[in-house]
mmCIF file of the N, C-alpha and C atoms, coordinates in Angstrom:
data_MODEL
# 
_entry.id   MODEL 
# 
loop_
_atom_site.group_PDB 
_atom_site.id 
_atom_site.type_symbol 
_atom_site.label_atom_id 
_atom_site.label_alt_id 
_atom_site.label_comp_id 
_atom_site.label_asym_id 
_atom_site.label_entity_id 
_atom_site.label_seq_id 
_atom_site.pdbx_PDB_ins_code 
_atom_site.Cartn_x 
_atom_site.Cartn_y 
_atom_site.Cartn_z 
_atom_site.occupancy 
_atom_site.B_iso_or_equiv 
_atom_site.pdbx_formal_charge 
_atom_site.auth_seq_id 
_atom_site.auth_comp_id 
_atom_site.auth_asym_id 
_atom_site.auth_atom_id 
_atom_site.pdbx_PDB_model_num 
ATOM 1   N N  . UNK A 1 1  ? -19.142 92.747  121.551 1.00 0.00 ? 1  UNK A N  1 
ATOM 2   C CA . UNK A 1 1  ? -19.305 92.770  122.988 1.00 0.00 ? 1  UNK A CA 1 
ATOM 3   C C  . UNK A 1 1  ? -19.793 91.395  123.417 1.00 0.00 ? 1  UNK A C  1 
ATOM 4   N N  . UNK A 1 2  ? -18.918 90.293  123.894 1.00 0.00 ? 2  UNK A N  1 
ATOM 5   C CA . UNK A 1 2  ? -19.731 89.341  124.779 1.00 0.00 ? 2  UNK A CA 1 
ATOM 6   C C  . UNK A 1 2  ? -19.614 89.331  125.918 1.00 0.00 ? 2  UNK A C  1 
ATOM 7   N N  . UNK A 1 3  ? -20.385 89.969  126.315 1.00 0.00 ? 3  UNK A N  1 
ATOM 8   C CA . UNK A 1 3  ? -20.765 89.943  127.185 1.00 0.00 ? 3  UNK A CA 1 
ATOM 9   C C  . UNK A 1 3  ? -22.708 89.067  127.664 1.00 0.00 ? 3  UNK A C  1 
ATOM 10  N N  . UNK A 1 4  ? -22.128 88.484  128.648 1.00 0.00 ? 4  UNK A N  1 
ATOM 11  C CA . UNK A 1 4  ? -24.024 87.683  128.420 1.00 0.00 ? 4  UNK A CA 1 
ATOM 12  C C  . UNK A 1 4  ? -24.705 88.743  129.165 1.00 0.00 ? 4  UNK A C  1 
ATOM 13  N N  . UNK A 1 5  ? -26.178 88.057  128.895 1.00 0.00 ? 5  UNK A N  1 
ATOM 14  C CA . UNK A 1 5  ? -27.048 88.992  128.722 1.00 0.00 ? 5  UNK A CA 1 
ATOM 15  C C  . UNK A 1 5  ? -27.658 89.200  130.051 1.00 0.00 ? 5  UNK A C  1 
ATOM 16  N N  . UNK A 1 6  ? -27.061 88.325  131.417 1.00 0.00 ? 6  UNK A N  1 
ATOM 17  C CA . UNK A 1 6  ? -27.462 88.209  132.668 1.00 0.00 ? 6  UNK A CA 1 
ATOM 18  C C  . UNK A 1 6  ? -26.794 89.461  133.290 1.00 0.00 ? 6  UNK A C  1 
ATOM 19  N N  . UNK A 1 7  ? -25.200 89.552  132.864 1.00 0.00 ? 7  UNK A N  1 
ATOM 20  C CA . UNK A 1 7  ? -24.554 90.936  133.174 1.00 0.00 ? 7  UNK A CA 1 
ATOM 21  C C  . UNK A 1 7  ? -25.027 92.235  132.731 1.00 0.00 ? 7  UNK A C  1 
ATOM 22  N N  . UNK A 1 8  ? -25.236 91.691  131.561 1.00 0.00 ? 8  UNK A N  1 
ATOM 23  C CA . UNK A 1 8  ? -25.870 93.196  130.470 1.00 0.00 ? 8  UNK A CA 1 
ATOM 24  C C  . UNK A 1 8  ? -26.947 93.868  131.520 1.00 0.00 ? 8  UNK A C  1 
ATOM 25  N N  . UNK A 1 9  ? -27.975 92.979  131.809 1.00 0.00 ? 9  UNK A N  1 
ATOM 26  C CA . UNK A 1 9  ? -29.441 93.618  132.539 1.00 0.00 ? 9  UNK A CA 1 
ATOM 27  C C  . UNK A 1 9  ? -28.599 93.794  133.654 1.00 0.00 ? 9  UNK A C  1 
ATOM 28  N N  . UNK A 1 10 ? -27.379 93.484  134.524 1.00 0.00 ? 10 UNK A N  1 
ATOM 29  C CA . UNK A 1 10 ? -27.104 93.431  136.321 1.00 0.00 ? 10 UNK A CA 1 
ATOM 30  C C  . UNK A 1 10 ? -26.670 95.546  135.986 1.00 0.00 ? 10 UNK A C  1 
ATOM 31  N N  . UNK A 1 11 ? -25.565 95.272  135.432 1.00 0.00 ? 11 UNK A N  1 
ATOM 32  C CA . UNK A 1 11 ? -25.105 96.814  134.791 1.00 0.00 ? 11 UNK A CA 1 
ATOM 33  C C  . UNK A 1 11 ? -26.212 97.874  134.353 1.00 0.00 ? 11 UNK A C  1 
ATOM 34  N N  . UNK A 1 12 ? -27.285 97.629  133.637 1.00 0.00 ? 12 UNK A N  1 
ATOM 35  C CA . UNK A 1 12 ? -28.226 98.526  133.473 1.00 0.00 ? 12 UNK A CA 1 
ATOM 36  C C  . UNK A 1 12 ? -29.272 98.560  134.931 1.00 0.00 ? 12 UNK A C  1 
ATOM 37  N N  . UNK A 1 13 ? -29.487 97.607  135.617 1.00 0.00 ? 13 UNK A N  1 
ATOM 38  C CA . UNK A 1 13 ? -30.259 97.874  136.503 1.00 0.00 ? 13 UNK A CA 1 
ATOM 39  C C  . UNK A 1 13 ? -29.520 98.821  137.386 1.00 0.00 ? 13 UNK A C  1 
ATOM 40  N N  . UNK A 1 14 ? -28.013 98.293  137.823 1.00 0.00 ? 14 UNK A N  1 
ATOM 41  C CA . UNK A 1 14 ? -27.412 99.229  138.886 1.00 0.00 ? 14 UNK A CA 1 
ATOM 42  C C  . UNK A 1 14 ? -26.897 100.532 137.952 1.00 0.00 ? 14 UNK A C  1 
ATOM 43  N N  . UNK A 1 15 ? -26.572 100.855 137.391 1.00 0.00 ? 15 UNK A N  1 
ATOM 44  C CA . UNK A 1 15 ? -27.319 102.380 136.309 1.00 0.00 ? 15 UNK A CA 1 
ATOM 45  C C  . UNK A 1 15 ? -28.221 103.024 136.766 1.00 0.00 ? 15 UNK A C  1 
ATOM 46  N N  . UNK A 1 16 ? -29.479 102.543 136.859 1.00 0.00 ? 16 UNK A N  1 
ATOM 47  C CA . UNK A 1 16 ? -30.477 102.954 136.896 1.00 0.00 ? 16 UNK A CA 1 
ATOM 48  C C  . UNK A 1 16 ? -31.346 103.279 138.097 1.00 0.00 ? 16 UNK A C  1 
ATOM 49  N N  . UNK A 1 17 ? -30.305 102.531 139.235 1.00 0.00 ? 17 UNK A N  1 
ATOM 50  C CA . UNK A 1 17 ? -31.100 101.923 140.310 1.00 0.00 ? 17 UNK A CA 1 
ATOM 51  C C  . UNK A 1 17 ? -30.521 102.235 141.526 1.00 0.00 ? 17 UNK A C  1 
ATOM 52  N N  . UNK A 1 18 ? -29.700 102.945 141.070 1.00 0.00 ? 18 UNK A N  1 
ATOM 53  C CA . UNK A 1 18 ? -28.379 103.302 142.112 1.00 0.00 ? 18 UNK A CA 1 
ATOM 54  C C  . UNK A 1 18 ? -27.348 104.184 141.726 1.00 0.00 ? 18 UNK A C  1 
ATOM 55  N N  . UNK A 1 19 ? -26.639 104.414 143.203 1.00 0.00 ? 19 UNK A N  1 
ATOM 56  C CA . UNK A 1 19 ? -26.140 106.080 142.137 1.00 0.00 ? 19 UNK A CA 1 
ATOM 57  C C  . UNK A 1 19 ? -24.379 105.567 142.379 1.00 0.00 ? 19 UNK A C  1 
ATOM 58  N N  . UNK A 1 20 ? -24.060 104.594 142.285 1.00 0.00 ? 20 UNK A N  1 
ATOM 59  C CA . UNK A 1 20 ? -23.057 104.225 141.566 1.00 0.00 ? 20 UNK A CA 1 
ATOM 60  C C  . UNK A 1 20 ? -22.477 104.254 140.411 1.00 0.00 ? 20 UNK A C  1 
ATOM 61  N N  . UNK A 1 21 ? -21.266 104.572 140.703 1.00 0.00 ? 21 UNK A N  1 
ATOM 62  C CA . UNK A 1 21 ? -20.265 105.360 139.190 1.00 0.00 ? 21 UNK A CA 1 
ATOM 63  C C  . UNK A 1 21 ? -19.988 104.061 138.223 1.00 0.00 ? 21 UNK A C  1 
ATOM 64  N N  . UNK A 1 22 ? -19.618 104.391 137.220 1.00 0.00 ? 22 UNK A N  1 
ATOM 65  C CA . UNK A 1 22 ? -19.628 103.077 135.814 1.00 0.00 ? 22 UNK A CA 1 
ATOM 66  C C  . UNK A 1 22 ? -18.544 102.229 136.784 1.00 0.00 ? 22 UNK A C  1 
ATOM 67  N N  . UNK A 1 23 ? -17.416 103.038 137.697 1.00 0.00 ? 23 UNK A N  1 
ATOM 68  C CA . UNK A 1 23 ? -16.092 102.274 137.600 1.00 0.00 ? 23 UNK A CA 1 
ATOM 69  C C  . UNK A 1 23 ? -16.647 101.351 138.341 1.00 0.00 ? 23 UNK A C  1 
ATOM 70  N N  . UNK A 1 24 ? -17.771 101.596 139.345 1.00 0.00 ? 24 UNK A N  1 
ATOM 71  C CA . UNK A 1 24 ? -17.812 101.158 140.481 1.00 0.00 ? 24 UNK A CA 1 
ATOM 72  C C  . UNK A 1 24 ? -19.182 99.562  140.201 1.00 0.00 ? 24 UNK A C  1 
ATOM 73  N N  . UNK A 1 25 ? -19.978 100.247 138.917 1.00 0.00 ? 25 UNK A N  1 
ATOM 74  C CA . UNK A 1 25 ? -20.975 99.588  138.603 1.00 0.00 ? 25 UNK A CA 1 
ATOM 75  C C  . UNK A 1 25 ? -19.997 98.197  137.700 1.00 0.00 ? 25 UNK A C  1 
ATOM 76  N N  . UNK A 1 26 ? -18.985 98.840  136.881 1.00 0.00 ? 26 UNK A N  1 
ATOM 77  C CA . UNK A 1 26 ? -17.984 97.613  136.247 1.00 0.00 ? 26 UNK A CA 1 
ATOM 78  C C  . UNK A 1 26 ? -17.476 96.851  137.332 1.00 0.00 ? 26 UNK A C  1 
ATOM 79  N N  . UNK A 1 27 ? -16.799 97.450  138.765 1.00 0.00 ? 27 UNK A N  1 
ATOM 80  C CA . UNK A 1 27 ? -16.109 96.566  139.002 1.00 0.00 ? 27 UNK A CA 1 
ATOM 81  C C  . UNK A 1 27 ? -17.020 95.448  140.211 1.00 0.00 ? 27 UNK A C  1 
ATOM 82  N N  . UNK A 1 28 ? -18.319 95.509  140.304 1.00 0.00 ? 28 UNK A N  1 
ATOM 83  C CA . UNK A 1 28 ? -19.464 94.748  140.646 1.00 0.00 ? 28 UNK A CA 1 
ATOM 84  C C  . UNK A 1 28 ? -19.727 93.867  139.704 1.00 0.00 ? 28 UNK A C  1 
ATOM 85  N N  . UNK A 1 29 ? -19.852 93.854  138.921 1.00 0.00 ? 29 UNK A N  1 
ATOM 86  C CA . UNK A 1 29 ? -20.504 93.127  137.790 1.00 0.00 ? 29 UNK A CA 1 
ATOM 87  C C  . UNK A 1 29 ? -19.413 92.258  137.305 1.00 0.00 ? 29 UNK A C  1 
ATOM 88  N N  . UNK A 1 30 ? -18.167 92.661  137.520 1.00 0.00 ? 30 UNK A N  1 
ATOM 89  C CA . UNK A 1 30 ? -16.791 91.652  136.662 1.00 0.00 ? 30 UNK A CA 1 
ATOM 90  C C  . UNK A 1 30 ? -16.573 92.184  135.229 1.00 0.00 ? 30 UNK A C  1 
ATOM 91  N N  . UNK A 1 31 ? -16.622 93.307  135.087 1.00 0.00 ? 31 UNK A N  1 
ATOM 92  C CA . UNK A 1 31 ? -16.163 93.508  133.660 1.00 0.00 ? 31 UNK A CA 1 
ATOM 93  C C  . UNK A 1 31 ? -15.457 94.714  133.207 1.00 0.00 ? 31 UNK A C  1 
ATOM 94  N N  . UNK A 1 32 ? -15.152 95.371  132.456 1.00 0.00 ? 32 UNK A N  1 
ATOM 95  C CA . UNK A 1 32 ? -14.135 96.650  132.147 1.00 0.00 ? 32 UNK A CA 1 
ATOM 96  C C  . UNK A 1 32 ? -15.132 97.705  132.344 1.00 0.00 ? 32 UNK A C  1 
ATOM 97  N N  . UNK A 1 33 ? -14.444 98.802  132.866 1.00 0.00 ? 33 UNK A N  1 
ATOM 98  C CA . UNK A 1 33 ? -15.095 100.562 132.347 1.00 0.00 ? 33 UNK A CA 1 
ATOM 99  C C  . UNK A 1 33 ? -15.881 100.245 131.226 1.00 0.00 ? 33 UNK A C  1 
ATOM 100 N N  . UNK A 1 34 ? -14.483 99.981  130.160 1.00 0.00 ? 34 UNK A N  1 
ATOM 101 C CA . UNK A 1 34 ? -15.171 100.285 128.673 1.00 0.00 ? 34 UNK A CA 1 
ATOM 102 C C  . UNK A 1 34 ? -16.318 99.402  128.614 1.00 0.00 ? 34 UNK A C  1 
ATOM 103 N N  . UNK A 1 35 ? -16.037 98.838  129.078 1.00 0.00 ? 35 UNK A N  1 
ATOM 104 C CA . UNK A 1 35 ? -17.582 97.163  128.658 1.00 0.00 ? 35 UNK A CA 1 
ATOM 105 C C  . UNK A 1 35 ? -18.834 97.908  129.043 1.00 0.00 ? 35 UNK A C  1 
ATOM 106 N N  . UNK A 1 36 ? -19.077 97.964  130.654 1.00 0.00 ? 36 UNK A N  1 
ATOM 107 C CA . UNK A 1 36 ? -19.787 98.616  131.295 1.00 0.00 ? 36 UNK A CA 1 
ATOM 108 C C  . UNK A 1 36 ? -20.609 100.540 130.780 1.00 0.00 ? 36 UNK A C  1 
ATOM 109 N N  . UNK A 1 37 ? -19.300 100.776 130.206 1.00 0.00 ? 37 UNK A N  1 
ATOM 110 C CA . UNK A 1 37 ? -19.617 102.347 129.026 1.00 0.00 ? 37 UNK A CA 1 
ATOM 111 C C  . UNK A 1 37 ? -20.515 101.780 128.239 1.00 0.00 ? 37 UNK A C  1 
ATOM 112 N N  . UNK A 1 38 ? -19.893 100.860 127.396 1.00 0.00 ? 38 UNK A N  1 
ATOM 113 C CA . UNK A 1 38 ? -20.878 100.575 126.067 1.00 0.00 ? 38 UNK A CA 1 
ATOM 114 C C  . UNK A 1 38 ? -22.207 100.238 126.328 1.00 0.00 ? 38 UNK A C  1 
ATOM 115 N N  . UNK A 1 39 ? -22.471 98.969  127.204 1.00 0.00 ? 39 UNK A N  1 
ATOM 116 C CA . UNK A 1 39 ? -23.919 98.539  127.674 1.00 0.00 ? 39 UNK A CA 1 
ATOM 117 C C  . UNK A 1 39 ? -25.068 100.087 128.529 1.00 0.00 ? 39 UNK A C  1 
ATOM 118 N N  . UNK A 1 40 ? -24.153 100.274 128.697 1.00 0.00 ? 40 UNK A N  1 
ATOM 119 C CA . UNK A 1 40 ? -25.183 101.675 129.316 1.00 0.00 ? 40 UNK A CA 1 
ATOM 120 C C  . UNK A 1 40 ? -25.371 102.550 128.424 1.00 0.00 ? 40 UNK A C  1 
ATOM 121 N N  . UNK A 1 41 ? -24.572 102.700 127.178 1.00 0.00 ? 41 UNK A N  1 
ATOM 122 C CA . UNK A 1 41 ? -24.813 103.809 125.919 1.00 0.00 ? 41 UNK A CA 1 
ATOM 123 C C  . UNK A 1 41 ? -25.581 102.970 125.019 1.00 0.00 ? 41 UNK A C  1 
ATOM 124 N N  . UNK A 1 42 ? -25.347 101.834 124.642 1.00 0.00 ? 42 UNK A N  1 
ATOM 125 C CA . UNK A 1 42 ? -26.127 100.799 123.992 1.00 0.00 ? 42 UNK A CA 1 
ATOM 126 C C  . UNK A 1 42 ? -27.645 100.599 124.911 1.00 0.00 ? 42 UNK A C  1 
ATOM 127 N N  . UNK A 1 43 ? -28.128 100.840 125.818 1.00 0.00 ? 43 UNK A N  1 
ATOM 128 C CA . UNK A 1 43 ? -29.342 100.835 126.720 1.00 0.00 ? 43 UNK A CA 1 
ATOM 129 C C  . UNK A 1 43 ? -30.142 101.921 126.276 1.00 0.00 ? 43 UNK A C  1 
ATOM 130 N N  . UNK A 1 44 ? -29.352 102.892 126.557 1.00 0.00 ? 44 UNK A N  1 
ATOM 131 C CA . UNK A 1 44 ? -29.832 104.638 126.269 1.00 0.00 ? 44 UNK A CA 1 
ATOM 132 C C  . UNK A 1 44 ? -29.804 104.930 124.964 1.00 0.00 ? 44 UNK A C  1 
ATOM 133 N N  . UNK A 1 45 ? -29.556 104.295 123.985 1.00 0.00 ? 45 UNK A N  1 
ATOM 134 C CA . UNK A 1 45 ? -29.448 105.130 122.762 1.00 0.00 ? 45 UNK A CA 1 
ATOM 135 C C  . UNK A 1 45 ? -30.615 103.755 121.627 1.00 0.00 ? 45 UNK A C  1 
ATOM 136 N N  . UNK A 1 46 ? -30.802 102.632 122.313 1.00 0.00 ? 46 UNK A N  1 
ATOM 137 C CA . UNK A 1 46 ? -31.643 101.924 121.564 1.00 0.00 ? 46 UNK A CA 1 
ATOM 138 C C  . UNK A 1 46 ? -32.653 101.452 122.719 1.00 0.00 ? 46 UNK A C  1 
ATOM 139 N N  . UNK A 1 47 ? -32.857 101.247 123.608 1.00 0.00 ? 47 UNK A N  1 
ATOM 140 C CA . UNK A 1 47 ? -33.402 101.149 124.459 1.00 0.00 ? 47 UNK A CA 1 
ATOM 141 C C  . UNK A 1 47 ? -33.780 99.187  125.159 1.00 0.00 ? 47 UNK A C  1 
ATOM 142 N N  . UNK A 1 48 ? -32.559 98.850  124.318 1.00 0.00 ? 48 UNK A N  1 
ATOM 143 C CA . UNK A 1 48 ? -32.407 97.266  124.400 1.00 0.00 ? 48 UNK A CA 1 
ATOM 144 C C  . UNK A 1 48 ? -30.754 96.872  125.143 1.00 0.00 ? 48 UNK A C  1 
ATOM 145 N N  . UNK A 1 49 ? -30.220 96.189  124.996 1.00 0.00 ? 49 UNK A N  1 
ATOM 146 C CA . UNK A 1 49 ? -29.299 95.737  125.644 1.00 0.00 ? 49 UNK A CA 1 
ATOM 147 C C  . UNK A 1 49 ? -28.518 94.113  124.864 1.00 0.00 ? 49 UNK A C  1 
ATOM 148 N N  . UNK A 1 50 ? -29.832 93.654  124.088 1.00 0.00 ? 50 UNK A N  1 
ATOM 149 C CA . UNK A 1 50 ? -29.703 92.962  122.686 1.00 0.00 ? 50 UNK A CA 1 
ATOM 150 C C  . UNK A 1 50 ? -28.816 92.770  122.505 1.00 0.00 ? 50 UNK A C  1 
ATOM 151 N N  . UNK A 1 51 ? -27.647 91.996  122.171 1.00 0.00 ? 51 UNK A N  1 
ATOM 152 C CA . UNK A 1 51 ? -26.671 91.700  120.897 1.00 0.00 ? 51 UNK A CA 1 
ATOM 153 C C  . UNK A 1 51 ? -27.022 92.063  119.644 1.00 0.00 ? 51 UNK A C  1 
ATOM 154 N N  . UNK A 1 52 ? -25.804 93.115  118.902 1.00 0.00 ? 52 UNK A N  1 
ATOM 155 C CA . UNK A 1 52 ? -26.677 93.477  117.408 1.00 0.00 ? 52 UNK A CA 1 
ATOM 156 C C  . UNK A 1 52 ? -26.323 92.151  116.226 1.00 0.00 ? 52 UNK A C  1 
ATOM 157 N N  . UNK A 1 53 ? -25.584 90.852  117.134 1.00 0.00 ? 53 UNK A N  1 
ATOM 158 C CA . UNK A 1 53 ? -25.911 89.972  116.001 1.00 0.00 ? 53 UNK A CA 1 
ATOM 159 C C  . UNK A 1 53 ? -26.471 88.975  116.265 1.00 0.00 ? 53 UNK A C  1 
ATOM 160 N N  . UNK A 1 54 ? -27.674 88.726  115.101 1.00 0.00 ? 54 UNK A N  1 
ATOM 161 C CA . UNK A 1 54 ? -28.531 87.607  115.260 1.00 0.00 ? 54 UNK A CA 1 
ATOM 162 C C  . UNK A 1 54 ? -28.972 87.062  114.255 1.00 0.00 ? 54 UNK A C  1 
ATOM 163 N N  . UNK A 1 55 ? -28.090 85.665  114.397 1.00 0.00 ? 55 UNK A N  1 
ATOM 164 C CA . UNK A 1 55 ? -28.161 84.569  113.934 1.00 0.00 ? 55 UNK A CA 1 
ATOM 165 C C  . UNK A 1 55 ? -26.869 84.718  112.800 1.00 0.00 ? 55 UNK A C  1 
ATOM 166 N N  . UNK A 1 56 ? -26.226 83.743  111.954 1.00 0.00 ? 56 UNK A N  1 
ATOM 167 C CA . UNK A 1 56 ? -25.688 83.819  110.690 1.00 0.00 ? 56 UNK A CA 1 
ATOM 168 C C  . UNK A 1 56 ? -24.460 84.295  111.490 1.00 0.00 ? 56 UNK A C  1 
ATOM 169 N N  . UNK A 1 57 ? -23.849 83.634  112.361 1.00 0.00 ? 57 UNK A N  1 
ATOM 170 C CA . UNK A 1 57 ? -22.664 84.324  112.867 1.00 0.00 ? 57 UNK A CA 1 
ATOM 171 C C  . UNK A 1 57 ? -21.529 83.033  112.739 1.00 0.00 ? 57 UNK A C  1 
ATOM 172 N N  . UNK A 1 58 ? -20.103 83.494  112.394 1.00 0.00 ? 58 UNK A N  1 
ATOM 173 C CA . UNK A 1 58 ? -19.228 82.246  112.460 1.00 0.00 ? 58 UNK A CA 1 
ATOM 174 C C  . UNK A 1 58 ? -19.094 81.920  111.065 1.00 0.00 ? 58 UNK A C  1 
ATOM 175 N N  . UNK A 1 59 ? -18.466 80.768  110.603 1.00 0.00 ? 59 UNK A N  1 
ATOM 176 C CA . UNK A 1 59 ? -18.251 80.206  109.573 1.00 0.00 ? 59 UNK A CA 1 
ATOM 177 C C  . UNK A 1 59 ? -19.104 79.928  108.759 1.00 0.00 ? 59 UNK A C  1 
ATOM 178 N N  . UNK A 1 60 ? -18.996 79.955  107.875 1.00 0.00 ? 60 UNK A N  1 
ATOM 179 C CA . UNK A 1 60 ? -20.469 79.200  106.571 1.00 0.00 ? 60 UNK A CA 1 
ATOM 180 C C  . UNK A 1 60 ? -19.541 77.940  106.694 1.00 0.00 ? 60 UNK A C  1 
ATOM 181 N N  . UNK A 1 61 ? -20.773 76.994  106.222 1.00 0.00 ? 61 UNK A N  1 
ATOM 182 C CA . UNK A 1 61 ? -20.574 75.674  106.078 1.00 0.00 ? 61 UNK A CA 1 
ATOM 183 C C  . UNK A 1 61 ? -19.699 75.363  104.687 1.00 0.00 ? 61 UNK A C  1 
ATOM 184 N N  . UNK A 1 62 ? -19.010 74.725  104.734 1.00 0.00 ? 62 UNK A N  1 
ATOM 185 C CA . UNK A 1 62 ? -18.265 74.356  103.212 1.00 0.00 ? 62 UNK A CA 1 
ATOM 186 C C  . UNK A 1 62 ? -18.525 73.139  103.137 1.00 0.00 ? 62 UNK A C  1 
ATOM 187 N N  . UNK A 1 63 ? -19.743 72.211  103.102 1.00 0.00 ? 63 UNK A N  1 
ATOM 188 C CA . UNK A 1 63 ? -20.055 71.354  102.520 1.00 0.00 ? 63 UNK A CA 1 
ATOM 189 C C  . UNK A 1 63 ? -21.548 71.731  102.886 1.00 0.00 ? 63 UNK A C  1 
ATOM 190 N N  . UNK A 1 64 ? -22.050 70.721  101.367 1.00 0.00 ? 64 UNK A N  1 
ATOM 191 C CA . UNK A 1 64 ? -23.658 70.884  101.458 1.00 0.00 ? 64 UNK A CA 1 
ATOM 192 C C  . UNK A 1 64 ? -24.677 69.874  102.031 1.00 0.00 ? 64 UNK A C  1 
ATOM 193 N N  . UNK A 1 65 ? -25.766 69.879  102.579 1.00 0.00 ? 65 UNK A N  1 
ATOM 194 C CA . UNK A 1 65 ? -26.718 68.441  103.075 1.00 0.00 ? 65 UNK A CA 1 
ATOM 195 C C  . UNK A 1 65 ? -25.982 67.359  101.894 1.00 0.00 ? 65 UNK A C  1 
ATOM 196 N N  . UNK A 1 66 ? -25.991 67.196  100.936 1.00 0.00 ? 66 UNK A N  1 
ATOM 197 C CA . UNK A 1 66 ? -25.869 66.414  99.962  1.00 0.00 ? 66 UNK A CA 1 
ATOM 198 C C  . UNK A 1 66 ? -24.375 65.937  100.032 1.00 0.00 ? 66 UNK A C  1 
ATOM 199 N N  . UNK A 1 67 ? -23.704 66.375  100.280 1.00 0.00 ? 67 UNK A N  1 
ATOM 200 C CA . UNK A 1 67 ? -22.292 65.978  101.199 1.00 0.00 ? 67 UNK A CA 1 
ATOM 201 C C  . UNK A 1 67 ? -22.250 65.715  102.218 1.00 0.00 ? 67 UNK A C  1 
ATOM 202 N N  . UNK A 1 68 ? -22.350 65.916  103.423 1.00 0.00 ? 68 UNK A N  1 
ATOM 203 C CA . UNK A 1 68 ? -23.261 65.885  104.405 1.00 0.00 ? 68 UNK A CA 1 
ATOM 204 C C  . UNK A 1 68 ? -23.068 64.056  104.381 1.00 0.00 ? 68 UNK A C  1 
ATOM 205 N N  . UNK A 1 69 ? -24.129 63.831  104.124 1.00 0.00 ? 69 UNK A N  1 
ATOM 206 C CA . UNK A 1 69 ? -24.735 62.610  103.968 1.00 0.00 ? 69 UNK A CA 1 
ATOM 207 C C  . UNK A 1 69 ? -24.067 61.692  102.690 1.00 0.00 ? 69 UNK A C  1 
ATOM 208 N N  . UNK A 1 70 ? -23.600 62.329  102.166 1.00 0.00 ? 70 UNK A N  1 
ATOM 209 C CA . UNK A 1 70 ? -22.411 61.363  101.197 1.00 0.00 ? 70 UNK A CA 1 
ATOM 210 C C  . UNK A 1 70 ? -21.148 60.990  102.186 1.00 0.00 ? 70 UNK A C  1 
ATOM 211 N N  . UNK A 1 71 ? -20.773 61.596  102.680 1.00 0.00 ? 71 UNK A N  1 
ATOM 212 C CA . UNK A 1 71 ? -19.373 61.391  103.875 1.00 0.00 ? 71 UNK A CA 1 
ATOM 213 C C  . UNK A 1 71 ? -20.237 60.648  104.979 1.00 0.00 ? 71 UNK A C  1 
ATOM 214 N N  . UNK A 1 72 ? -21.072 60.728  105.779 1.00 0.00 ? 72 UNK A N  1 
ATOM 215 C CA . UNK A 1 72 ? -22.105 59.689  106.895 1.00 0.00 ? 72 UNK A CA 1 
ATOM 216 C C  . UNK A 1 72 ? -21.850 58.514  105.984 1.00 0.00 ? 72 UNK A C  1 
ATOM 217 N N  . UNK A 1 73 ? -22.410 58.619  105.026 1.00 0.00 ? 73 UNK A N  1 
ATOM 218 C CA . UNK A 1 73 ? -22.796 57.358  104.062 1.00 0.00 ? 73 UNK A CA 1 
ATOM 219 C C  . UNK A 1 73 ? -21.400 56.539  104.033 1.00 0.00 ? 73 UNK A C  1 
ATOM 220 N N  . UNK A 1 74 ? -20.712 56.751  103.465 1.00 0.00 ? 74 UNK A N  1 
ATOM 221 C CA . UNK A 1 74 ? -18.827 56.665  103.217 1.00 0.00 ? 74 UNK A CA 1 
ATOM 222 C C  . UNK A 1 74 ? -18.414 56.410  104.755 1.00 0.00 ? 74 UNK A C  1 
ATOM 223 N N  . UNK A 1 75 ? -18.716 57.016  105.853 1.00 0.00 ? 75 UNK A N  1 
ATOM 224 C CA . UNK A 1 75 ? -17.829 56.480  106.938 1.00 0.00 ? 75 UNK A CA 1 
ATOM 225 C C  . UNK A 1 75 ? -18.666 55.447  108.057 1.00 0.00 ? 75 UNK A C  1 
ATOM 226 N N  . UNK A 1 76 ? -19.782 54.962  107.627 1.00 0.00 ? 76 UNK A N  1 
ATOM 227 C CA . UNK A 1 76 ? -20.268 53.758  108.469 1.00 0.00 ? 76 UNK A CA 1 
ATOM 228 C C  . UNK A 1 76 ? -20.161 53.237  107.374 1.00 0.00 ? 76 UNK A C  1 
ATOM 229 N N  . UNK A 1 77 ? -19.770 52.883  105.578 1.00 0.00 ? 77 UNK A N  1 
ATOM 230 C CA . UNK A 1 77 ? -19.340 51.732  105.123 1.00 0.00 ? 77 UNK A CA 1 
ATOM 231 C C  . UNK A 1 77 ? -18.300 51.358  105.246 1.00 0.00 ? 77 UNK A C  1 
ATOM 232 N N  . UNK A 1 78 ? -17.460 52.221  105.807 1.00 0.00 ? 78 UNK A N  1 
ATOM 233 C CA . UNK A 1 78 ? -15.958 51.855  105.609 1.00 0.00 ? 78 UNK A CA 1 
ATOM 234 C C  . UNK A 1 78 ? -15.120 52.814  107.028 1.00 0.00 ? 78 UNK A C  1 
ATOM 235 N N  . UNK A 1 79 ? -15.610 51.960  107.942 1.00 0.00 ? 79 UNK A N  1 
ATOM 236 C CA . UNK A 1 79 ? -15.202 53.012  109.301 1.00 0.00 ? 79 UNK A CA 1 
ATOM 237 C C  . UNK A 1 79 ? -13.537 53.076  109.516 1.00 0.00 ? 79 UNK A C  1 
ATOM 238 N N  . UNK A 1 80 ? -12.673 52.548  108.761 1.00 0.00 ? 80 UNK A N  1 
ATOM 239 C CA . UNK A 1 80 ? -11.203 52.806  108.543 1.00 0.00 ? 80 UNK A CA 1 
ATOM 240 C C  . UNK A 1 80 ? -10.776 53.043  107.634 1.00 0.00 ? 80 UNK A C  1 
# 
């Protein structure tokens, strides 16, 4: 779900705060039914709104500090 976390809280407040329907609370906010479903079941069932990933996301690195700095080293001696 990326959704940021400024929408996440706009959708749970009008949830909560108002008696507007999901379709109506999604199509305020800019985002799908389904989007708008999940953040309100994800609210109610953990009581956060959180992203469940944190940190360690994306690619691992395939080179190490020690490479790293061997290639720096290698391309200001020899910048062509």
């Amino acid at each position: 779900m990326d959704v940021t976390p400024k929408k996440c809280t706009k959708i749970v407040t009008l949830q909560e705060h108002t008696a507007k329907t999901y379709q109506e609370i999604a199509s305020v906010v800019g985002v799908s039914l389904a989007t708008a479903s999940r953040v309100i079941k994800l609210k109610q069932e953990t009581g956060s709104v959180s992203p469940k990933r944190k940190g360690k996301c994306g690619h691992k690195k395939k080179t190490t500090p020690t490479d790293d700095a061997s290639l720096l080293r290698q391309s200001k001696k020899d910048p062509h």
